[in-house]
PLY file of the C-alpha trace (Angstrom):
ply
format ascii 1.0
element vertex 157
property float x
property float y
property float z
element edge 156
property int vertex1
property int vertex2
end_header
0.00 0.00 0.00
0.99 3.35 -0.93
1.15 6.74 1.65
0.47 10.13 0.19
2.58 12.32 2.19
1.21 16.00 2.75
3.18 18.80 3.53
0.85 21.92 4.75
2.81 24.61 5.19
1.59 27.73 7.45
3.18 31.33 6.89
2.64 33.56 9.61
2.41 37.61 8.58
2.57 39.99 11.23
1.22 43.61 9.29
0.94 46.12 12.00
-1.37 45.04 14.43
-2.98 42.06 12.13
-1.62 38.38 12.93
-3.11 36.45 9.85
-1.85 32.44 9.73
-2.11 31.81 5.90
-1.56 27.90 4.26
0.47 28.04 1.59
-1.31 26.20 -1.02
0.90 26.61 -4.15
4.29 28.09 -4.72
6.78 28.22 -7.84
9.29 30.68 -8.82
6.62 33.44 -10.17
3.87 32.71 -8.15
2.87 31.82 -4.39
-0.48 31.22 -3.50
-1.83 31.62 0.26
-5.17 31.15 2.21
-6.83 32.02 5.46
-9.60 29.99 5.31
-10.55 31.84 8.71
-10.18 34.97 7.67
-11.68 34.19 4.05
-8.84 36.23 2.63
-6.95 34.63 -0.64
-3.49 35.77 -1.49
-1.18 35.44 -4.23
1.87 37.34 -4.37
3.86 37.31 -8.02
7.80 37.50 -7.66
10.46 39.31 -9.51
11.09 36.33 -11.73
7.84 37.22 -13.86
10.37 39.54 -15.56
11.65 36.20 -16.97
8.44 34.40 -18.07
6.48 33.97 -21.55
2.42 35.10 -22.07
1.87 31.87 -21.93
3.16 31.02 -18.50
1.58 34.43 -17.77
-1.67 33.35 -18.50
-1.22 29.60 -17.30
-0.54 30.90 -13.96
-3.62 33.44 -13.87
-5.56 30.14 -14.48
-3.80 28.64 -11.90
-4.77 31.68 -9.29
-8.45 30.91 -10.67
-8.26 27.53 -9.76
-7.50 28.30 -6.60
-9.72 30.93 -5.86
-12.02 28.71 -7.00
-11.41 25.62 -4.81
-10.72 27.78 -1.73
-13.36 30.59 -1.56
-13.02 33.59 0.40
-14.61 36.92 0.49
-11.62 39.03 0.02
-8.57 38.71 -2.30
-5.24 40.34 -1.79
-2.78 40.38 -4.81
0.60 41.29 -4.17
2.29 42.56 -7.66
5.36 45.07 -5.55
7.79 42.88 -7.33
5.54 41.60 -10.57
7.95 42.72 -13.74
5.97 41.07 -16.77
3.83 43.50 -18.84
0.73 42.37 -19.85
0.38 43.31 -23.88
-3.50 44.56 -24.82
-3.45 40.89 -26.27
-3.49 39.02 -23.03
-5.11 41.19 -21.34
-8.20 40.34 -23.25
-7.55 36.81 -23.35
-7.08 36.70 -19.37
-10.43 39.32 -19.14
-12.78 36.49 -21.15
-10.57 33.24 -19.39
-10.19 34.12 -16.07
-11.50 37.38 -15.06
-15.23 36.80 -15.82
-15.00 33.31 -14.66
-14.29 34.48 -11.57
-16.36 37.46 -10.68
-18.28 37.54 -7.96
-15.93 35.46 -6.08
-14.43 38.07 -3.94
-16.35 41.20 -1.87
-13.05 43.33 -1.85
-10.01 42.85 -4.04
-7.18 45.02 -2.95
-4.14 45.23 -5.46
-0.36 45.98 -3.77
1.12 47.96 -6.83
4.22 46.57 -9.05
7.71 49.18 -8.36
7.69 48.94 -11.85
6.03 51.80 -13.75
5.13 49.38 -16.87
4.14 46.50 -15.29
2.09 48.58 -12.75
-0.04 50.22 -15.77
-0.58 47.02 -17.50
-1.98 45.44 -14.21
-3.85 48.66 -13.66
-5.28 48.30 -17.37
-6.13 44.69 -16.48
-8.07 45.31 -14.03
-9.80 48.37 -15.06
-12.06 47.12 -17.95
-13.64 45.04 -14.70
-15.14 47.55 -12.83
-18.73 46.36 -13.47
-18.17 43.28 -11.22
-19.51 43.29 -8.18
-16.80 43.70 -5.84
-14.74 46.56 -4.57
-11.52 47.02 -5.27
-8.71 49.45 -4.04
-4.81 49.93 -5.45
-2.02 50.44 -2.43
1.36 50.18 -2.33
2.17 48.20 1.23
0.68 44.62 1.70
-0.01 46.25 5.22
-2.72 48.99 4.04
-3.91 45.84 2.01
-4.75 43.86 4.53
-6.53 46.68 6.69
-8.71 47.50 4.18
-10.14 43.95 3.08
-10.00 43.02 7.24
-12.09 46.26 8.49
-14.97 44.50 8.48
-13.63 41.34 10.66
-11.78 43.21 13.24
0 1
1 2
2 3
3 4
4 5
5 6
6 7
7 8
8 9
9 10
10 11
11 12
12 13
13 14
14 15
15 16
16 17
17 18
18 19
19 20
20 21
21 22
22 23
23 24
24 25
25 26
26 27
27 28
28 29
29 30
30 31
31 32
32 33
33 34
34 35
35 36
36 37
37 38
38 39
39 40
40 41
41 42
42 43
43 44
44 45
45 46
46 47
47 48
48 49
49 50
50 51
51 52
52 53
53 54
54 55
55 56
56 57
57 58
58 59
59 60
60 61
61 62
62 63
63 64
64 65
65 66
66 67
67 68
68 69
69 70
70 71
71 72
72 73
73 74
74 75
75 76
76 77
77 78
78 79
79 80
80 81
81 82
82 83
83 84
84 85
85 86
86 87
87 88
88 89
89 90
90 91
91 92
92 93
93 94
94 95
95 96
96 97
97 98
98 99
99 100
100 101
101 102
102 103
103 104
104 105
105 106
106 107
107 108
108 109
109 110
110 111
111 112
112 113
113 114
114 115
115 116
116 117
117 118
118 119
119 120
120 121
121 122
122 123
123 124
124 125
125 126
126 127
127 128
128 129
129 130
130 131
131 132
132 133
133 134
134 135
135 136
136 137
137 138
138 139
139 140
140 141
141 142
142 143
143 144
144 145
145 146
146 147
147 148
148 149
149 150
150 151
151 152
152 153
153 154
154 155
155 156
């Protein structure tokens, strides 16, 4: 008989006052994925090495973040783009508005977005995201995970 081993691995973020114990359910060198099922907060944080990857790894890992968000629900989303240096052409943007975007609206109540250092890459996000207004959901642009997490938590705490 086989055994599966598991591995859960918990990542503890202090921000200000907020202790949040997040599982890390997926990580790679572009992309980690985090949730707080207690919390209901989902988090995905892209790295620097996105400076190094192709559309379509681009838009096989926004499917990936779908499929998370998707098997783990939670009422507010966090994305953490500070070190995100890909730049999304008009091209994928619309292919990643009709193939993960609307397949996931309505998922989240707030989605705040930590802003990319990079001038380019923070645009194209910012452009991503903007044609998607109409969802329901709010959604707010900072530039510390911190202020992030304070605004999607304000209701909880």
């Amino acid at each position: 008989m086989e055994y599966l081993s598991l591995q859960c691995i918990f990542v503890l973020h202090i921000f200000n006052q907020y202790i949040i114990l997040m599982e890390q359910i997926f990580k790679n060198d572009y992309l980690k994925i985090q949730v707080d099922q207690q919390e209901s907060i989902f988090y995905w944080e892209w790295s620097r090495e996105t400076y190094h990857m192709s559309e379509e790894a681009f838009l096989a890992y926004t499917k990936e973040v779908l499929k998370f968000a998707l098997k783990h629900p939670c009422k507010y989303g966090i994305e953490n783009a500070v070190d995100f240096r890909f730049i999304i052409s008009p091209d994928i943007q619309k292919i990643i508005a009709q193939q993960v975007i609307a397949k996931g609206k309505g998922n989240f109540k707030k989605l705040a977005h930590v802003a990319s250092k990079d001038f380019v890459s923070k645009l194209s996000v910012e452009q991503l995201w903007k044609e998607h207004e109409q969802y329901n959901f709010q959604e707010r642009y900072f530039s510390r995970t911190e202020d992030a997490l304070a605004w999607v938590s304000e209701e909880q705490f």
